[in-house]
MIPA-197947 format. One line per 8 residues: number of its first residue (from 1); for each residue x, y, z of N, C-alpha, C. Coordinates in steps of 0.05 Angstrom, whole numbers, plus 5000, padded with zeros to 4 digits. Layout:
N
NUM	X:Y:Z:X:Y:Z:X:Y:Z ~ ...
REM end
This chain:
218
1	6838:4389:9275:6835:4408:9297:6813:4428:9290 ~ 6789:4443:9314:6766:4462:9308:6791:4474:9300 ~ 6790:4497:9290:6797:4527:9291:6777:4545:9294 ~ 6748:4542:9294:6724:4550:9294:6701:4545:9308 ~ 6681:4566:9323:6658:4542:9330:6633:4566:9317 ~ 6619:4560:9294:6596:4573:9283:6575:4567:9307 ~ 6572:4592:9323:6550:4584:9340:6515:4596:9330 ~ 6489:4584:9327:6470:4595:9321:6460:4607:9347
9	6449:4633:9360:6439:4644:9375:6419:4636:9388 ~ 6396:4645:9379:6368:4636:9394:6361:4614:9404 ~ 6356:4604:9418:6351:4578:9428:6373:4555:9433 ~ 6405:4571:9432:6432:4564:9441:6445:4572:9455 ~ 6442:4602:9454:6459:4615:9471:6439:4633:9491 ~ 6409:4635:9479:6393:4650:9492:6369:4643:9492 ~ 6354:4648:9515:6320:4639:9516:6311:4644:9503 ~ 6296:4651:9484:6285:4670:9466:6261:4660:9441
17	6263:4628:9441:6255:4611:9422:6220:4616:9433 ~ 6214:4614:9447:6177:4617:9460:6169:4644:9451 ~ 6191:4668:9455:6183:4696:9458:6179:4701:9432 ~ 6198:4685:9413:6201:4687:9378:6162:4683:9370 ~ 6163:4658:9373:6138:4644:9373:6111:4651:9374 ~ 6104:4668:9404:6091:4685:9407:6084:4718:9390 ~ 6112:4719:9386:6108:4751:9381:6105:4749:9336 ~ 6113:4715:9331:6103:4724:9294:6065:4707:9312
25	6066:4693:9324:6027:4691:9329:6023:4721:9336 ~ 6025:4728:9343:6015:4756:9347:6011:4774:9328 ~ 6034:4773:9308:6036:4775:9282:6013:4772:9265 ~ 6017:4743:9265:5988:4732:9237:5974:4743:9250 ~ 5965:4740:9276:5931:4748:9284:5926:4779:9271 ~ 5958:4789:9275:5950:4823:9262:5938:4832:9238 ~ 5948:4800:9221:5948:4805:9185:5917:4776:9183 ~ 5905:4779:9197:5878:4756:9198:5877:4729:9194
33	5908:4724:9204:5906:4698:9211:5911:4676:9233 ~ 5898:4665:9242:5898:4637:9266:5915:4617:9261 ~ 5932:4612:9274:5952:4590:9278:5958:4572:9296 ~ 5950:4534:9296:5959:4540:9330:5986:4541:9333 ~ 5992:4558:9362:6018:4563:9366:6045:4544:9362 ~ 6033:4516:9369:6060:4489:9361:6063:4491:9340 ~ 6047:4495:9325:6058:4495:9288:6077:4523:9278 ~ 6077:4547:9295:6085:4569:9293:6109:4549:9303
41	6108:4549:9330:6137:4543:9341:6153:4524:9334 ~ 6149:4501:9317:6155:4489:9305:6177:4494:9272 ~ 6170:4515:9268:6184:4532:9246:6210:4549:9255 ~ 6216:4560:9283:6220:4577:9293:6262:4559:9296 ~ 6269:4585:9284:6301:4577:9286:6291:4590:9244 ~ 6279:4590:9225:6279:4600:9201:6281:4622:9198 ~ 6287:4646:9186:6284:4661:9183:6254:4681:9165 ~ 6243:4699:9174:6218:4705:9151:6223:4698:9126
49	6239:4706:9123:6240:4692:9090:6223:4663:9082 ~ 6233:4644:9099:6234:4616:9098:6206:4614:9112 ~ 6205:4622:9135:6180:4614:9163:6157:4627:9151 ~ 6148:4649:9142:6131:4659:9130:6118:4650:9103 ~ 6130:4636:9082:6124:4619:9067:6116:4596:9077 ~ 6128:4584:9102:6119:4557:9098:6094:4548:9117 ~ 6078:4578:9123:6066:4577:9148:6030:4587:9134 ~ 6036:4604:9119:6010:4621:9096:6002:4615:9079
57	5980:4625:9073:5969:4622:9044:5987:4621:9021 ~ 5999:4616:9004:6018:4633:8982:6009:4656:8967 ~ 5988:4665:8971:5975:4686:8960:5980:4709:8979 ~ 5975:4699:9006:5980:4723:9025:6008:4722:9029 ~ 6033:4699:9035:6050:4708:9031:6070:4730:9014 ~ 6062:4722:8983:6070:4738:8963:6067:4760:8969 ~ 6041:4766:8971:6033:4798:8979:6046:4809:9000 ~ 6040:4800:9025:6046:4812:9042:6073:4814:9059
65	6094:4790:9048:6114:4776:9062:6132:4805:9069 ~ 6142:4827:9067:6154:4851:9071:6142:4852:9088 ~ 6115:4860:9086:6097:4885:9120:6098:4856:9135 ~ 6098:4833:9131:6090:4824:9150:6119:4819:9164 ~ 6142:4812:9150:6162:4816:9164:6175:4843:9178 ~ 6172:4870:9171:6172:4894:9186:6149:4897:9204 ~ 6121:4885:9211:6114:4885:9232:6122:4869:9258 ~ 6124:4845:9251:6145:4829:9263:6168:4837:9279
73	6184:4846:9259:6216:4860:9270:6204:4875:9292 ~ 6180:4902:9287:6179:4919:9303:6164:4907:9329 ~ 6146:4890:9324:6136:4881:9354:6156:4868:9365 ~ 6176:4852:9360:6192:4834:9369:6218:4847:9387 ~ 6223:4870:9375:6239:4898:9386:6230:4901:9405 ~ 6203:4919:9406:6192:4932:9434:6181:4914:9453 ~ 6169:4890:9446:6154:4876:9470:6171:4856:9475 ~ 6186:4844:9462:6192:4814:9472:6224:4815:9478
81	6248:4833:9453:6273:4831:9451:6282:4843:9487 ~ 6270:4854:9510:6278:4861:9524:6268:4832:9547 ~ 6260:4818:9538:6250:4798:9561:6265:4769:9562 ~ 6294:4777:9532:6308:4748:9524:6328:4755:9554 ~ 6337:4729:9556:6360:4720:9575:6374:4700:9562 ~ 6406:4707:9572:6418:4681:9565:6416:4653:9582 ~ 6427:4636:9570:6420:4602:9587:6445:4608:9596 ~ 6446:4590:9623:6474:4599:9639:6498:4587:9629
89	6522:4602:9636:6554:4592:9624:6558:4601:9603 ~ 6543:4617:9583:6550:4619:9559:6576:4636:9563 ~ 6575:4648:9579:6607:4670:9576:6629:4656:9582 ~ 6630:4642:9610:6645:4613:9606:6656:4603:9593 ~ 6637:4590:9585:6643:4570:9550:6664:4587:9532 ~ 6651:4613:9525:6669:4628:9511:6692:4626:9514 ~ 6701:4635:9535:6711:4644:9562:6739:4627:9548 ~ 6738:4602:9556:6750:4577:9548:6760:4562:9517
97	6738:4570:9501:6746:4568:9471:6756:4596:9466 ~ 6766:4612:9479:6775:4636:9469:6814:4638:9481 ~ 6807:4629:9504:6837:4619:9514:6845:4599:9499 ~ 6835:4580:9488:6845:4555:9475:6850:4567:9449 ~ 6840:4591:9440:6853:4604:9407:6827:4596:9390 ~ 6801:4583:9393:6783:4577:9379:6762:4597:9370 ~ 6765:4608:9348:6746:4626:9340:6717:4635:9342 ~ 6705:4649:9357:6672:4641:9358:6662:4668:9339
105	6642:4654:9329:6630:4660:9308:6598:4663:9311 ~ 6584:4687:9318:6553:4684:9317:6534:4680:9297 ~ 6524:4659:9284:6517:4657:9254:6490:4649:9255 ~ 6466:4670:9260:6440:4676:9259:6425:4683:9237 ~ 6393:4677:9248:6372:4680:9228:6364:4704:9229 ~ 6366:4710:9257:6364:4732:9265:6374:4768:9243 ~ 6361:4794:9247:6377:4814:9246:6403:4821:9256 ~ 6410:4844:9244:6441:4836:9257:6437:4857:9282
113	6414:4876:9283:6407:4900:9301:6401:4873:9326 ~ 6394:4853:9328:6389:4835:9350:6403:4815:9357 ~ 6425:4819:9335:6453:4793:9349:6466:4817:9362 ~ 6473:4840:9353:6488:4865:9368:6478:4864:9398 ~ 6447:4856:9402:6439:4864:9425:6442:4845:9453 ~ 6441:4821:9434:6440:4796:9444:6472:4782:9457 ~ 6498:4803:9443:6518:4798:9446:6529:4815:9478 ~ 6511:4837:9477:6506:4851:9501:6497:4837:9528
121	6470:4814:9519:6457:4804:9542:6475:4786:9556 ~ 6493:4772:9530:6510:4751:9540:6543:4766:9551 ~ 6537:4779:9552:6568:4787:9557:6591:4784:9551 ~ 6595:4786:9527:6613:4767:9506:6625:4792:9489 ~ 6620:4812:9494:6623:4830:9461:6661:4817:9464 ~ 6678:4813:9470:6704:4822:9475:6706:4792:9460 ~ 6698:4768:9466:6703:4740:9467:6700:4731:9433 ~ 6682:4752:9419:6670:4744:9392:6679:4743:9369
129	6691:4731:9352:6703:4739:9326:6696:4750:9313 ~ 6672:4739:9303:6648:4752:9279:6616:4747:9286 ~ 6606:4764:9272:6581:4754:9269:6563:4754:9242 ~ 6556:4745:9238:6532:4747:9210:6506:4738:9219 ~ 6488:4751:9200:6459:4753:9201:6447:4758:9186 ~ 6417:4752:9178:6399:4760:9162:6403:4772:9143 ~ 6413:4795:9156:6429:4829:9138:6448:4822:9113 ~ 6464:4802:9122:6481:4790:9107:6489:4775:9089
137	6455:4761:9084:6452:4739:9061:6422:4743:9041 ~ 6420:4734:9025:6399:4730:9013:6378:4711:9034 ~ 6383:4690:9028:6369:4673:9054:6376:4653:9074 ~ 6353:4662:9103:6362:4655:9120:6360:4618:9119 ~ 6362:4608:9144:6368:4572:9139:6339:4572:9145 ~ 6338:4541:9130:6354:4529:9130:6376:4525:9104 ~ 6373:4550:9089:6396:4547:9076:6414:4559:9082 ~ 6434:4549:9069:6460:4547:9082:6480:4584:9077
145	6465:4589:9064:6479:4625:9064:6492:4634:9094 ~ 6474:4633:9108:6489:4644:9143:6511:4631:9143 ~ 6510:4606:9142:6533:4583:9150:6563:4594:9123 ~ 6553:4604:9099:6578:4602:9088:6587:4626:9087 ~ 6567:4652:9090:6579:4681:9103:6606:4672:9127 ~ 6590:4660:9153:6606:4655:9174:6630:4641:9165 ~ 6634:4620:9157:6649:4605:9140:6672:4626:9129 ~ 6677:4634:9117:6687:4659:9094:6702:4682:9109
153	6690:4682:9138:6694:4702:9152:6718:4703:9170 ~ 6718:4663:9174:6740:4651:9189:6767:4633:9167 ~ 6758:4646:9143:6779:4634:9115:6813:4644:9136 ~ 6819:4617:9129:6826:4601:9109:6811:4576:9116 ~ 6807:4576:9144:6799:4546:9157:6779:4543:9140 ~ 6774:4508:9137:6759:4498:9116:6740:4481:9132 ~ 6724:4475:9118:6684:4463:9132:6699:4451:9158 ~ 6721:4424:9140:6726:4408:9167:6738:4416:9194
161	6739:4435:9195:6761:4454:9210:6742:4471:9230 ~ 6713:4480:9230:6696:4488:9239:6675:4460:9248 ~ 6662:4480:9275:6632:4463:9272:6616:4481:9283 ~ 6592:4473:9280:6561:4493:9278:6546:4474:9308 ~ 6543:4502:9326:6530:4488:9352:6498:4501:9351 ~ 6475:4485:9355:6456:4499:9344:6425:4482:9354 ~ 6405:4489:9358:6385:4478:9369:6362:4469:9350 ~ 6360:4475:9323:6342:4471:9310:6347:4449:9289
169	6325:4439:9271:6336:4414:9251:6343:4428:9230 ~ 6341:4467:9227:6346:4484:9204:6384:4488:9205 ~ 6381:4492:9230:6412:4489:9238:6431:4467:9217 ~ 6423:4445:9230:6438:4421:9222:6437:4421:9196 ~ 6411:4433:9179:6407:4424:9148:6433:4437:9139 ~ 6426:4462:9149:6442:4488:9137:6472:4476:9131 ~ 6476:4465:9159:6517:4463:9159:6512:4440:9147 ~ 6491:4417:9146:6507:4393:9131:6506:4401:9093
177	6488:4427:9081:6494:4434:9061:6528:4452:9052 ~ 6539:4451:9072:6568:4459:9073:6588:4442:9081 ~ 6575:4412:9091:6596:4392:9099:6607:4398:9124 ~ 6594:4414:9139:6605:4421:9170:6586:4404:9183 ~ 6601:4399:9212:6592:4375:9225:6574:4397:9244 ~ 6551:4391:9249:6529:4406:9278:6532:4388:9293 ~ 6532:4404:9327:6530:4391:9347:6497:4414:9363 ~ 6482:4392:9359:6450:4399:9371:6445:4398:9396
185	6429:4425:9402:6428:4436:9430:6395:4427:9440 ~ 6395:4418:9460:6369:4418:9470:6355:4438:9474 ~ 6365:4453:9486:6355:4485:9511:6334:4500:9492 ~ 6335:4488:9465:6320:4504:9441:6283:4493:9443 ~ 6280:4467:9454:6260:4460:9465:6253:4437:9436 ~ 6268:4436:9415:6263:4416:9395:6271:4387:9411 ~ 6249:4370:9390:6249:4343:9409:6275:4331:9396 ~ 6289:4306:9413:6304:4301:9402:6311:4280:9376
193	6292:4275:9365:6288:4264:9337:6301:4278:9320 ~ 6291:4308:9324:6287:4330:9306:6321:4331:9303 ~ 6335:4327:9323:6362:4334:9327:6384:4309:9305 ~ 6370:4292:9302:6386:4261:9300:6406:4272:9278 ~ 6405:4284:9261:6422:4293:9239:6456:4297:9253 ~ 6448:4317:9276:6475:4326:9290:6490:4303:9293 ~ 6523:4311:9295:6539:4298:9310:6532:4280:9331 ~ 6523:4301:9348:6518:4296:9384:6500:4320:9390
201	6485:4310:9416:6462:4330:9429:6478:4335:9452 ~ 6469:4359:9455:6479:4356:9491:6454:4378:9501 ~ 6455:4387:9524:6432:4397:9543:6434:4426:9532 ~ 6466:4448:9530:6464:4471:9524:6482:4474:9526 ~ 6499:4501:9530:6521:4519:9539:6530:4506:9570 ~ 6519:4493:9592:6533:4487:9604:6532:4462:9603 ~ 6530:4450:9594:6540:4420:9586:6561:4427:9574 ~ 6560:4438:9556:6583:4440:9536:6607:4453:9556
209	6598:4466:9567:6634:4473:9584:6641:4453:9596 ~ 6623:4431:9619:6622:4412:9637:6642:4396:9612 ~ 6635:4388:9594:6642:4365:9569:6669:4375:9559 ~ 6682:4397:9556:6697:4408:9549:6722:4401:9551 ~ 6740:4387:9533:6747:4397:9504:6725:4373:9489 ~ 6709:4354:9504:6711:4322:9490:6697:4325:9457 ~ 6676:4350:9468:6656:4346:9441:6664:4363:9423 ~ 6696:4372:9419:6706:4382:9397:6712:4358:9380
217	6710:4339:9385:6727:4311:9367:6704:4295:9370 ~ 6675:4306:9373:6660:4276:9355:6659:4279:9329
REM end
């Protein structure tokens, strides 16, 4: 039986994966460097920690990986965090794994100042068990820290007992380094190759209600 569903945010429960994208290119161009944008967006679901290394110089990372992640945070705040929307049904969905007694869990790469906010856009604050974030671990996924914060949070239930719904292939790494099963979201705009690790794909938040209870038991 779930007793859990580890959900990842951005590009699952909310538009936000393009705006991400845009606003660290906007970023490098600040700190003198050119990227093309698919290779940016292609990283995107990591956390700076992770995305900033694997995108720079290692010389300029070292140096600069702090300012460049506090300029980031701050442009991403004022220009872009007000232009996210959620994908439709997500309150729904809740809605339903919350009457059924299933725990939801927001377990992001994200800050936790932007799952707070994001919990707002979706309309959910009441529906949520927990959340964890960035704030909360040493590093973000694809290692698996978010996933075993969240994890820990819903003790006693154990890996098999949860699953991780999530749009990225950082997602999937993350929970299969904890033995939890991912079920991969499209809406995140990753192709679906990228996804093959998961359980099952489905379109987003309203598929998943449409589908509902089936893709608790793949």
């Amino acid at each position: 039986m779930i007793g859990a569903i580890l959900f990842d945010v951005d590009g699952t429960l909310i538009d936000s994966n393009d705006l991400h994208a845009v606003a660290w290119d906007e970023t490098f161009r600040h700190f003198g460097v050119e990227l093309p944008l698919e290779t940016i967006r292609g990283q995107i679901g990591k956390g700076g920690d992770n995305l900033i290394p694997a995108l720079l110089p290692p010389e300029l990372a070292a140096a600069k990986q702090q300012e460049i992640e506090d300029y980031r945070s701050e442009l991403f705040k004022t220009c872009y965090l007000p232009r996210v929307t959620p994908f439709p049904f997500v309150r729904e969905l809740f809605e339903r794994l919350y009457a059924d007694g299933i725990k939801i869990v927001l377990a992001s790469s994200a800050k936790g100042a932007e799952i707070d906010y994001h919990l707002n856009v979706i309309g959910a604050p009441d529906l949520v068990f927990a959340t964890t974030s960035a704030d909360d671990v040493e590093h973000s996924k694809p290692c698996p820290d978010i996933f075993a914060a969240a994890l820990a949070k819903v003790a006693p239930l154990t890996a098999a007992e949860v699953l991780v719904v999530g749009d990225t292939p950082y997602d999937i790494a993350a929970a299969a380094k904890l033995d939890i099963r991912a079920i991969g979201i499209r809406a995140g705009g990753f192709p679906e190759e990228e996804l093959s690790d998961a359980v099952a794909v489905y379109d987003g938040p309203e598929e998943l209600l449409r589908r509902y209870p089936d893709w608790l038991h793949v």
